[in-house]
Every structure is written in C-alpha cells, then in structure tokens.
N, C-alpha and C positions, 0 to 999 in steps of 0.2 A: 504494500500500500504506500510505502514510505517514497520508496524509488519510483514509483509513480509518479509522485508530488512533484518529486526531484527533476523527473523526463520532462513535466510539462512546464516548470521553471525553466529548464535547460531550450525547451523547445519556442516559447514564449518571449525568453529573451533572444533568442537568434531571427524571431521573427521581427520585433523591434531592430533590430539593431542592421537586419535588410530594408525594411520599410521608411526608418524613419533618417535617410543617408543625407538631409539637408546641413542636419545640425552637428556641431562636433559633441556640447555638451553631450546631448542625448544618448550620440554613440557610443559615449565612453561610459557612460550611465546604462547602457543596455550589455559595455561588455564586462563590467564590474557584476551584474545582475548573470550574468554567465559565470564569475571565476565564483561566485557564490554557492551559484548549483551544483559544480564541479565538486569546490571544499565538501558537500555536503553529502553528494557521492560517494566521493575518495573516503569521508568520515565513517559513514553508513558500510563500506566494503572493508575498511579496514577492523572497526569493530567487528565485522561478522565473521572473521577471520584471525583475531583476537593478536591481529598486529603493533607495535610499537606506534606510539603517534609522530616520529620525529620525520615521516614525511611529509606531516600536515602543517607542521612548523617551517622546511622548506618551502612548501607551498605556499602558506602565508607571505613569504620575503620574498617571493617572489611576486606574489599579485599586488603587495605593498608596493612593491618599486615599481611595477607596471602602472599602478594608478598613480604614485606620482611622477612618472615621465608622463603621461599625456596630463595632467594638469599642468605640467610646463609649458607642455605643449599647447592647451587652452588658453593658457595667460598671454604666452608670447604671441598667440594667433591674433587675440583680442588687443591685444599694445598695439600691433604693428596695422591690421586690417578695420579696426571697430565693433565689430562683433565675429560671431562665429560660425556661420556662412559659409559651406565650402565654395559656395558659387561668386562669392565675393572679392577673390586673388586669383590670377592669372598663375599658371606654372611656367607658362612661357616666357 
C-alpha cells in the first residue's frame, strides 16, 4: 500500500515537472518533490531488508547539494534576466 503512495508521488511529480517547463522555480520544486519519493522508496526497501541506513544519509548530501546548486542557479537566473522565464534569455 505504502509503495503505492510512493509510485504515484514519484509519478505525479514527473508529470509536473514535464508539464509545467515554463518556470524554473517550479521545476526544481517538482524535482525536489521526486528526490523525496525516491528517499522514501530507498527508506521503505531498505527497512524491508533490514539494511544499514548510511545510504540514506548519502543520499541526503547529495539531494542537499542538488537543491542548493539550482537555487544558485535560480538566484543568478533572477539577478541577471528578472524573473524566471526560461523563454526570457536567449542561449545564443
């Protein structure tokens, strides 16, 4: 029932995070809402298997530093363009 919950979190936020590709906040806000699902997974499998948790704690440092590189990356977007618009900079 649980890993259910987990599949349509997991499935939910990947549908935001195709749907909603105007905005940066949001993207990174639908893929934080993914590394959640994931922890929660990995958490749910590792309990049922009566695992150590010290891959959940890498895990963490790593979704930690994934969220703050794109909030860098949100800031600087917002400093240099005004908002956060993918359609608002040219890459050319």
């Amino acid at each position: 029932m649980m890993s259910l919950f987990i599949s349509v979190m997991f499935m939910v936020g990947n549908m935001i995070f195709v749907s909603k590709h105007k905005h940066l906040l949001i993207a990174l806000m639908s893929l934080e809402f993914l590394v959640l699902s994931i922890f929660f997974l990995l958490m749910l499998n590792l309990m049922a298997i009566e695992y150590n948790m010290y891959v959940l704690m890498v895990f963490l440092v790593f979704s930690v530093c994934e969220g703050a590189l794109g909030l860098s990356i949100l800031v600087s977007m917002i400093r240099t363009h005004g908002n956060d618009y993918f359609q608002s900079f040219n890459l050319i």
